[in-house]
C-alpha positions, 0 to 999 in steps of 0.5 A: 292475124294480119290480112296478108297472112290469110292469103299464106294461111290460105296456099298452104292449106290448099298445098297441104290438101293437093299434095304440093310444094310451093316450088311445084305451085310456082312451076304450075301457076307459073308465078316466079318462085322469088315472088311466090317466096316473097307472098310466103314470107310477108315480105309482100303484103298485098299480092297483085290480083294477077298473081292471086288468079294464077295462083288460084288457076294452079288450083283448078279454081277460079279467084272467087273461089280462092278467095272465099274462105271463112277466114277472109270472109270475117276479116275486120277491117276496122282493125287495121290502120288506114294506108 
C-alpha cells in the first residue's frame, strides 16, 4: 500500500463509522470538495498539513489523533524512493 493511501483508507473508515459523505465532510471541514476529491482519488498524494487538521477537526479530533492509527504507525519507509 502506497503512503498516500493510508490518509484515503484513513477518511473513509472515519466516514464509514460517523455516517458521513465525503461531500458532508468537505462542508464540515470546509476543505473544498475539488481538493477533498482529489486526496480521494490519489490525485494529490501528499495533502497539506492545513488541510490534514481541517480534516481531522471535521471529526472532533485533533491532527495527532487523526494521524495516529496502526496502519501509518507501521509505515516502511525505506520501501519508497527517496524525492
Amino acid at each position: 500500500m502506497d503512503y498516500s493511501d493510508l490518509y484515503v483508507q484513513r477518511i473513509r473508515e472515519l466516514c464509514r463509522r460517523r455516517g458521513i459523505s465525503i461531500n458532508k465532510l468537505a462542508a464540515m471541514s470546509g476543505v473544498k470538495q475539488s481538493t477533498l476529491d482529489n486526496i480521494m482519488r490519489g490525485i494529490t498524494k501528499n495533502p497539506r498539513v492545513k488541510t490534514l487538521h481541517k480534516i481531522a477537526l471535521a471529526f472532533n479530533m485533533t491532527l495527532s489523533a487523526f494521524l495516529d492509527f496502526a496502519e501509518l504507525n507501521d509505515y516502511a519507509f525505506e520501501d519508497e524512493d527517496e524525492d
